[in-house]
C-alpha positions, 0 to 999 in steps of 0.5 A: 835459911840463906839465899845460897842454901835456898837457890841449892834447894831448889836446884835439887827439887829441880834435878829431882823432879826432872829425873823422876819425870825422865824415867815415868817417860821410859814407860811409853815406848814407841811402835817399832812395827814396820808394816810388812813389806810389799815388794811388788810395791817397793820402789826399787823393784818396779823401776829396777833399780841397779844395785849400787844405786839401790844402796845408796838409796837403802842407805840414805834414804830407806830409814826414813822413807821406807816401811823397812826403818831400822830402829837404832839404839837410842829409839829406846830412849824417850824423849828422842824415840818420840822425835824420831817415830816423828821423824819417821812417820813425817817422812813416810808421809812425804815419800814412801819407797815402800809403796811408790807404786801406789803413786800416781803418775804425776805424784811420781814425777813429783816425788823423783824431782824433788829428791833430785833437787834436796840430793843436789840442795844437801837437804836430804839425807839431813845433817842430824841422820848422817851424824848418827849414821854415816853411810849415808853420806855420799860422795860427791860422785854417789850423789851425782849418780843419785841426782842423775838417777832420779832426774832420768826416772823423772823425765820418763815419768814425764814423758809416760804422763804426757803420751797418752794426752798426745795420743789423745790429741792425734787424729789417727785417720786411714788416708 
């Protein structure tokens, strides 16, 4: 048997092995199950967010930071479900819309400035979930709009968080 035919061989084990280990993997799909929602909860009702900004934060932002993910097409196809139920399970951990008022006051403060800062850097929403979804690329006006949003979301937090250490302070004396 020659080299050629040899490498040929091999290259078809190969391909073949590879096809067979894609379609054992369709067989483990991932939890699609969002947990049901809880709108006293949800970000955008406790700070009553005005609509077009709300969707500019559903469209950018809720996939991924919400409990109200929509599953596209290609969560049916392993392993790129796995990424995203990855994907989606690492950003609910760092900042979930759909139980923001859980937080506390100063995880809040945290939270609205740092998307701030990632709108403003083009860090969120990230370059692989705008090529799949493009509604959530935004104008440079929307993401002002976002940026000024948060940011003023962001000093009244800060500005709730520091009351209370100010009053604390104060000496309330009849004179």
């Amino acid at each position: 048997m020659s080299k050629f035919t040899y490498q040929k061989l091999t290259v078809k084990k190969i391909l073949v092995i590879l096809l067979v280990a894609f379609i054992l993997i369709q067989f483990f799909p991932i939890d699609k199950n969002n947990p049901a929602p809880t709108p006293q909860m949800d970000f955008l009702n406790i700070k009553k967010t005005p609509e077009k900004t709300a969707n500019l934060i559903r469209n950018g932002c809720y996939d991924c930071h919400s409990n109200e993910s929509k599953y596209p097409w290609y969560s049916n196809i392993q392993p790129m479900a796995w990424f995203l139920q990855d994907h989606i399970e690492e950003g609910r951990k760092e900042l979930n819309f759909s139980t923001f008022a859980t937080y506390p006051l100063k995880r809040e403060l945290k939270k609205m400035q740092e998307a701030a800062e990632l709108i403003e850097k083009n860090e969120m929403p990230l370059d692989s979930y705008i090529i799949l979804h493009p509604e959530a690329k935004f104008t440079a006006a929307e993401k002002q709009e976002l940026i000024h949003y948060f940011k003023t979301l962001a000093e009244e937090t800060r500005l709730m968080n520091t009351l209370p250490t100010q009053v604390e302070k104060s000496e309330f004396k009849i004179q």
